[in-house]
KEKE-128479 format. One record per residue (C-alpha): residue number from 1; x, z, y. Coordinates in Angstrom, 3 decimals, padded with zeros to 6 digits, m for minus. Layout:
REM KEKE-128479
R kolmar       xx       zz       yy
R    NUM        X        Z        Y
...
END
This chain:
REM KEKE-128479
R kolmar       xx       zz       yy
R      1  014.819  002.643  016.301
R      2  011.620  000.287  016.711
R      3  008.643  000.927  013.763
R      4  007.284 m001.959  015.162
R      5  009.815 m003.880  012.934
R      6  009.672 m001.605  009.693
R      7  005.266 m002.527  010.363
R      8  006.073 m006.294  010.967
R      9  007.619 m006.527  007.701
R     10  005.494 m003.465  005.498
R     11  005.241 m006.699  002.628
R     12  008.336 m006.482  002.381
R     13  009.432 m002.995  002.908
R     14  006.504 m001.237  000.568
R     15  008.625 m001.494 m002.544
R     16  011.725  000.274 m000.815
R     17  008.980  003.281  000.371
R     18  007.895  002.999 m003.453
R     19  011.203  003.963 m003.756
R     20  011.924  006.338 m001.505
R     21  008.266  007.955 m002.584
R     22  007.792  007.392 m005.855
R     23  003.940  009.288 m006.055
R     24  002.968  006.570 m003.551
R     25  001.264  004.336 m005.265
R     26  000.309  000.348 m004.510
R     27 m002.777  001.332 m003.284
R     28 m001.919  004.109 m001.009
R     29  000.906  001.378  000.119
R     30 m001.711 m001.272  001.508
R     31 m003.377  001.168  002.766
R     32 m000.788  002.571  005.148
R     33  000.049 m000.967  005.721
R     34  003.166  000.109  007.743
R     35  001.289  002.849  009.453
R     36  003.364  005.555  010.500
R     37  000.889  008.523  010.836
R     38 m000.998  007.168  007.760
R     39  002.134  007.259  005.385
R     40  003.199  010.864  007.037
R     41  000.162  011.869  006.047
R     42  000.193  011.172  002.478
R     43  003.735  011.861  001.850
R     44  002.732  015.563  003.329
R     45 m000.280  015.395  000.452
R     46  001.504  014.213 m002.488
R     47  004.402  016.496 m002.054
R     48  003.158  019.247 m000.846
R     49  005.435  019.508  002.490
R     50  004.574  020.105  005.830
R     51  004.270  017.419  008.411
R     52  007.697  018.133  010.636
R     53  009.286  017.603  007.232
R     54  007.313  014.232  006.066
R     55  008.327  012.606  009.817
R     56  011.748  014.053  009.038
R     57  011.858  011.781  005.715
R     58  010.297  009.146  007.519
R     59  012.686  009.302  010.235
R     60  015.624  008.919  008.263
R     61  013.952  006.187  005.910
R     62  013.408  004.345  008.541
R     63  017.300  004.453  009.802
R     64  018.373  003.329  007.075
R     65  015.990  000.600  006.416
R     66  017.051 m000.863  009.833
R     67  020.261 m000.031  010.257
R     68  020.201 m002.550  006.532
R     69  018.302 m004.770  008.476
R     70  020.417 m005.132  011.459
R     71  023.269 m005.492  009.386
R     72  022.363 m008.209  007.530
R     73  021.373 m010.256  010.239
R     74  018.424 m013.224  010.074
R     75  020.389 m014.966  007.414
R     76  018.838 m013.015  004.817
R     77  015.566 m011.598  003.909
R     78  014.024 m008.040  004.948
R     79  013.769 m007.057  001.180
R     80  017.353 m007.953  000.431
R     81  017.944 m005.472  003.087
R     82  015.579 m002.708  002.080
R     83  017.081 m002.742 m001.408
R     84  021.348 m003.601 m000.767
R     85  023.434 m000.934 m000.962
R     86  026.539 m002.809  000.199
R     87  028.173 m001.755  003.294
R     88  029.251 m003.594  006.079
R     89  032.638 m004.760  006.644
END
């Protein structure tokens, strides 16, 4: 799976990682600004993991997020995707 596209759309993805992470905060968010190493980083501070485990979370966020993405399509926005919990027929 590409980061580039989970980066290209962090505006729109930040409140599904608020989610996900709920001690990020909005801040720590716009910081990261999609940044992969930055938001490994943090997610190893605030919860007190190591960092095989925070890219492990990541990893599988980041599935998710565009395997939603993907199956949506272009015909509807990243956020709808991010947040939908509908499956695919």
């Amino acid at each position: 799976m590409n980061w580039d596209r989970i980066e290209g759309n962090w505006k729109q993805l930040k409140g599904n990682a608020k989610e996900q992470w709920g001690k990020l905060t909005d801040d720590q968010l716009d910081v990261i600004a999609g940044q992969r190493e930055q938001m490994a980083g943090k997610i190893q501070e605030l919860y007190g993991i190591s960092k095989h485990e925070a890219e492990k979370q990541i990893a599988d966020w980041q599935t998710v997020v565009l395997d939603k993405m993907h199956a949506i399509g272009k015909d509807k926005s990243v956020d709808d995707a991010a947040t939908s919990h509908t499956t695919k027929k």
